[in-house]
matplotlib code that plots the C-alpha trace (Angstrom):
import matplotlib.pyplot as plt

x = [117.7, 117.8, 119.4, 122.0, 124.3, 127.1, 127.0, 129.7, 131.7, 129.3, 130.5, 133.9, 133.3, 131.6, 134.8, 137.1, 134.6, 135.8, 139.4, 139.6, 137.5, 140.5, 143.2, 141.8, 140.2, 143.3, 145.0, 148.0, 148.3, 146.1, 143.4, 146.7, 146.8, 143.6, 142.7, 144.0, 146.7, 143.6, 141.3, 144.0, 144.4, 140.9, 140.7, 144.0, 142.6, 139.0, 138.7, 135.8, 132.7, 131.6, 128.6, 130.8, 132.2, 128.7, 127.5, 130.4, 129.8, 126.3, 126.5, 129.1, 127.3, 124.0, 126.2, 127.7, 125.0, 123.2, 126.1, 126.3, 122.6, 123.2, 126.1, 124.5, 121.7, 123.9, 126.0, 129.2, 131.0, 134.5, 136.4, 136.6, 132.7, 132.5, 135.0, 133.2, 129.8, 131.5, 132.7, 129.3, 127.3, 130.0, 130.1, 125.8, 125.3, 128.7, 130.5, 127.8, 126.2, 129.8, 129.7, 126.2, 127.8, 130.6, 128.2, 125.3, 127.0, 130.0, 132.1, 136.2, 137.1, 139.6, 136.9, 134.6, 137.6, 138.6, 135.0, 135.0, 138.0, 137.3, 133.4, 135.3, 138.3, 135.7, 133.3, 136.0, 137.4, 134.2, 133.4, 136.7, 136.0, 132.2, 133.1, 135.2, 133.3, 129.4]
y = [-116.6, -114.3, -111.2, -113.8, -113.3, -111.8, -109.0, -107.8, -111.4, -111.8, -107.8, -109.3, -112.7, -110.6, -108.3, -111.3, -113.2, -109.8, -109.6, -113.8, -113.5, -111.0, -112.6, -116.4, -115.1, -112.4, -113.6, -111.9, -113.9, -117.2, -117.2, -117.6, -121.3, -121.5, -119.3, -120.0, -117.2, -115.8, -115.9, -113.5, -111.4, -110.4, -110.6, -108.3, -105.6, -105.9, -103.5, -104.4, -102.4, -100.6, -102.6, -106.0, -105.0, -103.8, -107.5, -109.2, -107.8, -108.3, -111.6, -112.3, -111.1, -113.3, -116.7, -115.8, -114.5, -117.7, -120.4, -118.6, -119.5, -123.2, -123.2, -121.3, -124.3, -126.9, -125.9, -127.3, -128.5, -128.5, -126.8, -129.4, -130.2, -126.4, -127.4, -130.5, -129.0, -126.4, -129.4, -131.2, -128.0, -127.1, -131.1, -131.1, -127.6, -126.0, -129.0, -130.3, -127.0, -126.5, -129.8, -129.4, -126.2, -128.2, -130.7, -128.3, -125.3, -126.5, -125.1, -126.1, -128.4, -125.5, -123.6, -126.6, -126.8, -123.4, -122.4, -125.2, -124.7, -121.1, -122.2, -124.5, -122.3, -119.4, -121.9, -123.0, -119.6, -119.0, -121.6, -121.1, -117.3, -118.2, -120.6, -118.3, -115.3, -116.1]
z = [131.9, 129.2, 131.6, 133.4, 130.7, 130.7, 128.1, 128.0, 128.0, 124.9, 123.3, 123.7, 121.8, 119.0, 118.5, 118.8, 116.0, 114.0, 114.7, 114.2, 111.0, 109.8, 110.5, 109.2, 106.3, 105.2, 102.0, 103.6, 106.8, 106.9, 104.2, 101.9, 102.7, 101.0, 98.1, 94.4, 93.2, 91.6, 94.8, 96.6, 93.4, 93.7, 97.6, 98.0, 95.3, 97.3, 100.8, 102.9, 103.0, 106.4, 106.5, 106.5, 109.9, 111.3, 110.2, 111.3, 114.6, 115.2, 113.5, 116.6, 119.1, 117.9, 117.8, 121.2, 122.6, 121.5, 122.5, 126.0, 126.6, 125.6, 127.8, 130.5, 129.8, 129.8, 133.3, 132.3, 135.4, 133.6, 131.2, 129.1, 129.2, 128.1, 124.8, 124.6, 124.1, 121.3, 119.5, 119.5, 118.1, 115.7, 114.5, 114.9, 113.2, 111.6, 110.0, 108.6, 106.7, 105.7, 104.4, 102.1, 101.1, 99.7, 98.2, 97.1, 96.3, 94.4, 97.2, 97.0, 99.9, 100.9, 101.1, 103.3, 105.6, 106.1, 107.0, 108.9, 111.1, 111.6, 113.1, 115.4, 116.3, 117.2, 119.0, 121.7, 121.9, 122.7, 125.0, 126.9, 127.8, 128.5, 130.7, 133.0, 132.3, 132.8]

ax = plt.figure().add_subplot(projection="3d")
ax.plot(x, y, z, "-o")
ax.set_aspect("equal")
plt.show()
């Protein structure tokens, strides 16, 4: 089960978790809806570290890796079954860590949603290239 992935659908999904995560997160581009003028101060005069992008990456490859054996488990016979089981394990897992993260940590909502929407974004990204790919 374990070699009847496909990697290199999964390599894919792990640059795309990058390349998403840039663009969503970006006080330039989306992340602007989101962060305080002070949050993109800071943000803007930050670069990211080498190792981000290394852990970023891996960190993609892991969740996809991961999702493609649930899928590959679960043998959607549709499209939308595929979407459908991305909803239920960003709902079952995602939205509600996100959620204690809000409660627990004293996170912003903007900050609960926008990690929130990003998990679920990626997840039927995800699903949709899995599903056509594996």
């Amino acid at each position: 089960m374990l070699l009847e992935v496909n990697f290199l659908a999964i390599f894919v999904i792990a640059i795309l978790n990058l390349i998403l995560g840039y663009i969503w997160y970006s006080p330039k581009i989306i992340g602007a809806l989101f962060y305080t003028n002070e949050e993109k101060t800071k943000l803007e005069s930050e670069s990211p570290k080498p190792w981000q992008f290394i852990f970023c990456i891996i960190e993609g490859f892991i969740l996809a890796w991961v999702f493609a054996l649930v899928l590959f488990a679960f043998n959607p016979f549709h499209i939308f079954a595929a979407i459908g089981l991305a909803f239920l394990i960003w709902f079952g897992f995602f939205f509600v860590t996100h959620l204690s993260a809000h409660i627990w940590k004293k996170e912003t909502c903007s900050e609960c949603i926008m990690h929130s929407i990003y998990s679920l974004i990626y997840l039927i990204i995800a699903s949709v290239i899995l599903f056509y790919w594996i």
